[in-house]
C-alpha distance (Angstrom), angle and dihedral (degrees) to the residues before:
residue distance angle dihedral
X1 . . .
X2 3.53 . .
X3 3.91 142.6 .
X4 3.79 131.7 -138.6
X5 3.29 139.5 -174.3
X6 4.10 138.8 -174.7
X7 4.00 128.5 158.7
X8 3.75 139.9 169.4
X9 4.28 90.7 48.5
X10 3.76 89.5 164.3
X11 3.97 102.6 -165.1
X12 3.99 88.9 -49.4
X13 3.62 101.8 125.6
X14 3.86 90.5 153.7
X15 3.62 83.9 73.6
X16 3.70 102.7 44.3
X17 3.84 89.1 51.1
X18 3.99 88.5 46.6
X19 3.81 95.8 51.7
X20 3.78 103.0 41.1
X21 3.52 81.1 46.9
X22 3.43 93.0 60.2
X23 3.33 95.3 44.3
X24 3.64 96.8 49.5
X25 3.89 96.5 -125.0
X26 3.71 85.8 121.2
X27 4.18 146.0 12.2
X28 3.59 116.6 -156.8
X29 3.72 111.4 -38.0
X30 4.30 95.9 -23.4
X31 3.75 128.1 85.4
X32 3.81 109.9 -114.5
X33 3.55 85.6 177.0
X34 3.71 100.4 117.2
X35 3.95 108.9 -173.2
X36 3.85 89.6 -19.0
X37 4.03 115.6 118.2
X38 3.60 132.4 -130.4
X39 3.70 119.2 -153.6
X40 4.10 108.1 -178.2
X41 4.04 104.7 -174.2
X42 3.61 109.6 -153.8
X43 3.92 146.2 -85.8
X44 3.98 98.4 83.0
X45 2.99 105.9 158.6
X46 4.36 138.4 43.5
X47 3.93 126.5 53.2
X48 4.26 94.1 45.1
X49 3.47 131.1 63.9
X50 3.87 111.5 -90.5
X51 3.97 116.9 27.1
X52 4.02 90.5 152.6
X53 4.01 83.0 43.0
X54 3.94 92.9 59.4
X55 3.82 95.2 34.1
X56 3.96 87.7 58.5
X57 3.68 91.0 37.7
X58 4.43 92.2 56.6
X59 3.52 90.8 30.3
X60 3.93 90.4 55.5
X61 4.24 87.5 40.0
X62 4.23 83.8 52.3
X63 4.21 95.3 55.1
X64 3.77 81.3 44.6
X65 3.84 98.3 56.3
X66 3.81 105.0 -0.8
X67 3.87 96.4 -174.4
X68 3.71 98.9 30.0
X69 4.11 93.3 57.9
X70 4.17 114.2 48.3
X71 4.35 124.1 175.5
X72 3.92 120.2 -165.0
X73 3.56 119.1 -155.9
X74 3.89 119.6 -100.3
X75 3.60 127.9 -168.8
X76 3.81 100.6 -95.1
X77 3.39 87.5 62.9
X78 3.91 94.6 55.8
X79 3.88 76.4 47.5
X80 3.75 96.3 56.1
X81 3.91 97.3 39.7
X82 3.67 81.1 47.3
X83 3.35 99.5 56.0
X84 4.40 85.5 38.4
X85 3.66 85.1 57.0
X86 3.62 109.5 36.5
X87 4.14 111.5 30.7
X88 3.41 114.2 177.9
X89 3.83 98.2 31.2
X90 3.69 145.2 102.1
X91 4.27 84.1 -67.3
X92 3.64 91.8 57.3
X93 4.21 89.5 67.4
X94 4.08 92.9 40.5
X95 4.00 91.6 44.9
X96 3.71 91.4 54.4
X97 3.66 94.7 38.5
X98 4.12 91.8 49.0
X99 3.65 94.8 56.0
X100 3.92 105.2 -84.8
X101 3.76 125.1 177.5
X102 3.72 126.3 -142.9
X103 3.44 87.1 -148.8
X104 3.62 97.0 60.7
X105 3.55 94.7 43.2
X106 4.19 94.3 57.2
X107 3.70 88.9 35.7
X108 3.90 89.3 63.7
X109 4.15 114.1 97.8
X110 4.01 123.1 -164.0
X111 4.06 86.7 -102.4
X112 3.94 84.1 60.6
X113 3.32 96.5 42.8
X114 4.45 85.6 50.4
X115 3.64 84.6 53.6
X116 3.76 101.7 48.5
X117 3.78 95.0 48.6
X118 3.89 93.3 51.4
X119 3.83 95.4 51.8
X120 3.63 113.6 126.3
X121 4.10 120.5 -114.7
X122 3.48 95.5 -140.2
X123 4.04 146.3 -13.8
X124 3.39 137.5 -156.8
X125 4.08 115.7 -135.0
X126 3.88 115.9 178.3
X127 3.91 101.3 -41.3
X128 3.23 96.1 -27.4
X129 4.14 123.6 108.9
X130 3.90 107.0 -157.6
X131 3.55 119.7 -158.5
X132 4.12 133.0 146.7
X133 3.86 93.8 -129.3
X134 3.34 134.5 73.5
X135 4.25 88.2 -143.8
X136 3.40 141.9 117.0
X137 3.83 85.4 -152.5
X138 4.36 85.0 97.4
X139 3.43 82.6 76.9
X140 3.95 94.8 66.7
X141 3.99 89.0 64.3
X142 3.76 104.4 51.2
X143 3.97 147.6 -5.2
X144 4.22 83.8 -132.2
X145 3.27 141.8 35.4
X146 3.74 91.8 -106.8
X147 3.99 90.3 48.8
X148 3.85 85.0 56.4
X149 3.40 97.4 58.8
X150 3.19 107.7 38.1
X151 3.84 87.8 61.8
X152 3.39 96.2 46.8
X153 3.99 91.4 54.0
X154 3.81 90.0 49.1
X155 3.47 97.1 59.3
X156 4.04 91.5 38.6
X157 3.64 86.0 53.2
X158 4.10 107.4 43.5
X159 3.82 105.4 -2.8
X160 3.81 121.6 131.8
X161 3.82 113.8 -124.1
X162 3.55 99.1 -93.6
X163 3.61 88.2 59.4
X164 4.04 100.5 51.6
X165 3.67 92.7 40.6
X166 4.25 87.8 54.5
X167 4.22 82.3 49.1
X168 3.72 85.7 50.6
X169 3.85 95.2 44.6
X170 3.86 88.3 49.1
X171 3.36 97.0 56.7
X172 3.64 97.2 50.0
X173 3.78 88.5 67.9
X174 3.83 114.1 110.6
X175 4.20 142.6 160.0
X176 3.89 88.4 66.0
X177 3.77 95.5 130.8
X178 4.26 96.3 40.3
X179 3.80 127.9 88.2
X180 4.11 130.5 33.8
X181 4.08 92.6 -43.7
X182 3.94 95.8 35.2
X183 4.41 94.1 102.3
X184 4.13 82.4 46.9
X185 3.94 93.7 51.6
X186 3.70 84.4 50.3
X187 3.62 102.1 43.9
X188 3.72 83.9 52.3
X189 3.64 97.5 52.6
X190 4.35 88.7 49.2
X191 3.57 91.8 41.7
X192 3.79 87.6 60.2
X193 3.79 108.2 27.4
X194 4.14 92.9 27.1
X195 4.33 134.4 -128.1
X196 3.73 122.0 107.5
X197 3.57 85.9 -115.6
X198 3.48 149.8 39.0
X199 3.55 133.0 -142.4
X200 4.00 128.4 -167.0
X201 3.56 154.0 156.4
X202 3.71 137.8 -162.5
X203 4.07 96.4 80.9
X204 3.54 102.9 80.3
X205 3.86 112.7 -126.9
X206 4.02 89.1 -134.2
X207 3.85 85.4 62.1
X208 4.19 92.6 43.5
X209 3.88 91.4 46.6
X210 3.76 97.4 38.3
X211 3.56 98.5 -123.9
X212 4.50 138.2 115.5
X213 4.15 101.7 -84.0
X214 3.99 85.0 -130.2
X215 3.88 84.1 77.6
X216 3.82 104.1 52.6
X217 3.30 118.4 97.8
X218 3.89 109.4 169.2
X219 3.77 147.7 15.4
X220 3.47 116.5 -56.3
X221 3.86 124.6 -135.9
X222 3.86 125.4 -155.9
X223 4.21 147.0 146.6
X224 3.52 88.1 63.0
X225 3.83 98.4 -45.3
X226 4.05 88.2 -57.5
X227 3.57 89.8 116.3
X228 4.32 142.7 45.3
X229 3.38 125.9 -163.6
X230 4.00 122.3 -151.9
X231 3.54 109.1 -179.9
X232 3.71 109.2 102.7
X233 3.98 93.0 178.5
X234 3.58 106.6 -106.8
X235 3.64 95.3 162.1
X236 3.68 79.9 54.5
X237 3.58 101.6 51.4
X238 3.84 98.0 -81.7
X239 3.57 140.5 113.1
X240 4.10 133.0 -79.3
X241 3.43 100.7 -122.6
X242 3.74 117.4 -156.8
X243 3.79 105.0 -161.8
X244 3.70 128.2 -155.4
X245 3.58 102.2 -148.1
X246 4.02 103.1 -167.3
C-alpha cells in the first residue's frame, strides 16, 4: 500500500501520463494502481497545454477507482469556475492574466463544472494534512477538515460573486510556513485541523529554496520538517514530481 502525491499539473498531461506510468499507478487511460493512492493537489488546469485534457484524464482515473484516486481544489480552479460563472467580470482580467486557455474554458461541460465546485480543500491521509496552499488562511473556513470543506463547497455551489472571487483570493495566499515564524504558522494550522505534517503545492520549491526550477528534482522539506512542498515548477521549466508520501 502506497501513497502518492503530485500538484500544480498546469495543462501538462504528457507528464501526468509519463509519471504515473512510471510509477505503475496507471497504463494508458486505466488505474493499475491496485490499493495504491493518488492524492492530486490542485491547480490543473491554465498556463500548459491541456487543462480540460488532464481534468478528463483524473476525472476518468476517479470513476475507475473512486477511493484509490482523490483531487483537492487549487486556486486556478476557483479561477476557471470563476471565470465559468462570472464572464465579463473582475475574473475575466485575472484568468487571462494567470495563464488561462480558451480551450479549456469551451472544453468545460456542466458535469465538469459539478465536479470542480464539489472538490474538497484539503484531506488528511495518515499524518499528513494536504492542502494546495501554502496559507494559514484554511483556517478562516473551519476548525476541521470537514468544516473546511463544507464551506468551501457552499460558496462554490450558491455563492454570489463577491463570495467566490474572496475563495479565490484566499487561496492565492502563499509563504505562510517560511521565515522565523513559518514552523509556528504550521503548528497552528495542525494543531487545529490535525496531521504531523503538512503537505502543499502552489509555491514553487525553486522560489522557497532560491534556486532556477530546471534544477529541482524532489520535494522540498522546511519549518522544521512540519511542512513538504511538491511543486517542482513545471510551468516554470521544472519537473512534475509525483511524490510517494509514505
Amino acid at each position: 500500500m502506497s501513497t502518492w502525491a503530485v500538484s500544480d499539473v498546469h495543462g501538462h498531461l504528457a507528464d501526468l501520463r509519463e509519471r504515473l506510468e512510471h510509477a505503475g499507478l496507471v497504463a494508458g487511460d486505466r488505474w493499475v494502481g491496485d490499493d495504491a493512492t493518488l492524492w492530486v493537489l490542485g491547480d490543473l488546469v491554465d498556463r500548459g497545454p491541456d487543462g480540460i485534457g488532464v481534468i478528463r484524464f483524473l476525472r476518468q482515473l476517479q470513476a475507475q477507482a473512486p477511493d484509490r484516486v482523490r483531487v483537492l481544489l487549487g486556486n486556478h480552479e476557483a479561477l476557471m469556475l470563476g471565470q465559468w460563472l462570472f464572464p465579463g467580470s473582475t475574473f475575466t482580467d485575472l484568468w487571462r492574466v494567470n495563464g488561462g486557455r480558451r480551450t479549456d474554458q469551451e472544453g468545460l461541460g456542466e458535469d465538469d463544472v459539478a465536479w470542480l465546485r464539489t472538490l474538497p480543500a484539503m484531506a488528511r491521509t495518515g499524518d499528513d494534512l494536504l492542502m494546495h496552499s501554502d496559507t494559514t488562511g484554511y483556517l478562516a473556513w473551519g476548525d476541521s477538515v470537514e468544516e473546511v470543506n463544507a464551506t468551501v463547497t457552499s460558496v462554490l455551489t450558491s455563492g454570489a460573486g463577491q463570495q467566490v472571487f474572496d475563495l479565490f483570493a484566499a487561496l492565492t495566499e502563499r509563504y505562510d510556513f517560511v521565515g522565523t515564524d513559518g514552523s509556528r504558522a504550521a503548528r497552528k494550522v495542525l494543531d487545529r485541523l490535525g496531521g504531523e505534517r503538512i503537505v502543499h503545492g502552489h509555491s514553487i520549491i525553486g522560489l522557497l529554496a532560491s534556486r532556477p526550477s530546471h534544477e529541482v528534482t524532489e520535494a522540498m522539506a522546511y519549518a522544521d520538517g512540519l511542512v513538504v512542498a511538491i511543486d517542482g515548477g513545471r510551468y516554470d521549466g521544472g519537473p512534475l514530481l509525483l511524490v510517494r508520501l509514505d
